[in-house]
N, C-alpha and C positions, 0 to 999 in steps of 0.2 A: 124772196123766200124767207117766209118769218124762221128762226130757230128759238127755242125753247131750253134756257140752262136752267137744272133744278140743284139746289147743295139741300144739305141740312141732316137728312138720313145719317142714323148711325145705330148704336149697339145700345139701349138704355133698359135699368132694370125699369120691374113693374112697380107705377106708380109713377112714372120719373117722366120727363117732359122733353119734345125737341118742336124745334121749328122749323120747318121747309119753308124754303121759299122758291120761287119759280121766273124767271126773268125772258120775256122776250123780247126778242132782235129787234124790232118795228117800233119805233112809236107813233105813227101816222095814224092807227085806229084810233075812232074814238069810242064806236059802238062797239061793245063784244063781250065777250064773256069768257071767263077763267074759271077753272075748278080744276079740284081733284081726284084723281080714281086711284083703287089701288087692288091690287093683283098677288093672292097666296097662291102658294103651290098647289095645284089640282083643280082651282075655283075660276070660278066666272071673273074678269074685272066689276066692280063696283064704285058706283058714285061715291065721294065724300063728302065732299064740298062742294056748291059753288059758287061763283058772285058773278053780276053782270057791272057792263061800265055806267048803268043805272043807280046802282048799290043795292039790287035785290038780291039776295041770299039765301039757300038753302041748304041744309046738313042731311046724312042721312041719319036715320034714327039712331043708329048705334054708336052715335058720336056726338049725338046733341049735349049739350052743356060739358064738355070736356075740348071738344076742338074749336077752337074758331078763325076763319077765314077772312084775310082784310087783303086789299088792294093800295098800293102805290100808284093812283090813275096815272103820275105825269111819266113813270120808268114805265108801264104799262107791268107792273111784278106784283105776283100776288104768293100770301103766306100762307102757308097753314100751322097755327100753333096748337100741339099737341099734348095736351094735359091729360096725367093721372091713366099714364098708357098701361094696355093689358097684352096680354101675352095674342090675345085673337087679334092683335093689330097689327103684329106682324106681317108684313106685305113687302113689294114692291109699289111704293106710291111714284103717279107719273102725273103732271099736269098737262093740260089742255089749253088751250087758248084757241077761239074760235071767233073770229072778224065777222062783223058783219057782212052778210053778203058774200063769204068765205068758206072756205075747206077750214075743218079743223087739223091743228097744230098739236103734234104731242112731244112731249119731253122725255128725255132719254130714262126717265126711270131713277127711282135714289130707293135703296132700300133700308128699310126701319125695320129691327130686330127688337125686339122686346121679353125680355127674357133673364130670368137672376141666374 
């Protein structure tokens, strides 16, 4: 059973920066893919981030050129560092990890407040 630790979440004003990172249990994968989603009060989950063990990459639009997304292949942990954050960012972010050939993996959730 893969498990999924995220840290990094916390209180920061607007403008200000944190980094998540997301750690899973396994390191046996080699093919897969990590991202992250994140979850406001009332709203749909949405995509963030993601990266495969490729190194393709995708943002979603309202994050491009402020977040970027890297991977640690050999820990199998991947980051999301969060630049120049706005108050709409506010969420619960939780990552994903999905093995090839696998059930997706999700993370207990960290949440990022963004707010003066």
């Amino acid at each position: 059973q893969v498990q999924l630790v995220e840290s990094g979440g916390g209180l920061v004003q607007p403008g200000g920066s944190l980094r998540l990172s997301c750690a899973a249990s396994a390191r046996k994968f080699t093919l897969y893919t990590m991202g992250w989603y994140r979850q406001a009060p009332g709203k749909q989950r949405e995509l963030v981030a993601g990266i495969s063990s490729s190194g393709t990459i995708n943002y979603a639009d309202s994050v491009k050129g402020r977040f970027t997304i890297s991977r640690d292949s050999a820990k199998s942990t991947v980051f999301l560092q969060m630049n120049s954050l706005k108050p709409e960012d506010t969420a619960v972010y939780y990552c994903k990890f999905t093995p090839w050939g696998g059930s997706d993996y999700w993370g207990q959730g960290t949440q990022v407040t963004v707010s003066s």
